[in-house]
C-alpha positions, -999 to +999 in steps of 0.1 A: +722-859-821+696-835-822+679-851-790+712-849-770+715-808-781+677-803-770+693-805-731+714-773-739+687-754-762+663-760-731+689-745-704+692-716-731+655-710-732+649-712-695+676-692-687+670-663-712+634-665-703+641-660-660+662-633-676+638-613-688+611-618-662+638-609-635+646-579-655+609-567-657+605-573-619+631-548-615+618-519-632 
């Protein structure tokens, strides 16, 4: 169970993270 959630915590992560690096590019 806790493999098959690791899919959606990762997508989370990654998507947070460009996020905030797109954010800083901005300013």
């Amino acid at each position: 169970e806790v493999i098959q959630d690791l899919p959606s915590v990762a997508r989370d992560f990654m998507l947070s993270w460009s996020d905030s690096i797109l954010s800083d590019r901005q300013y």
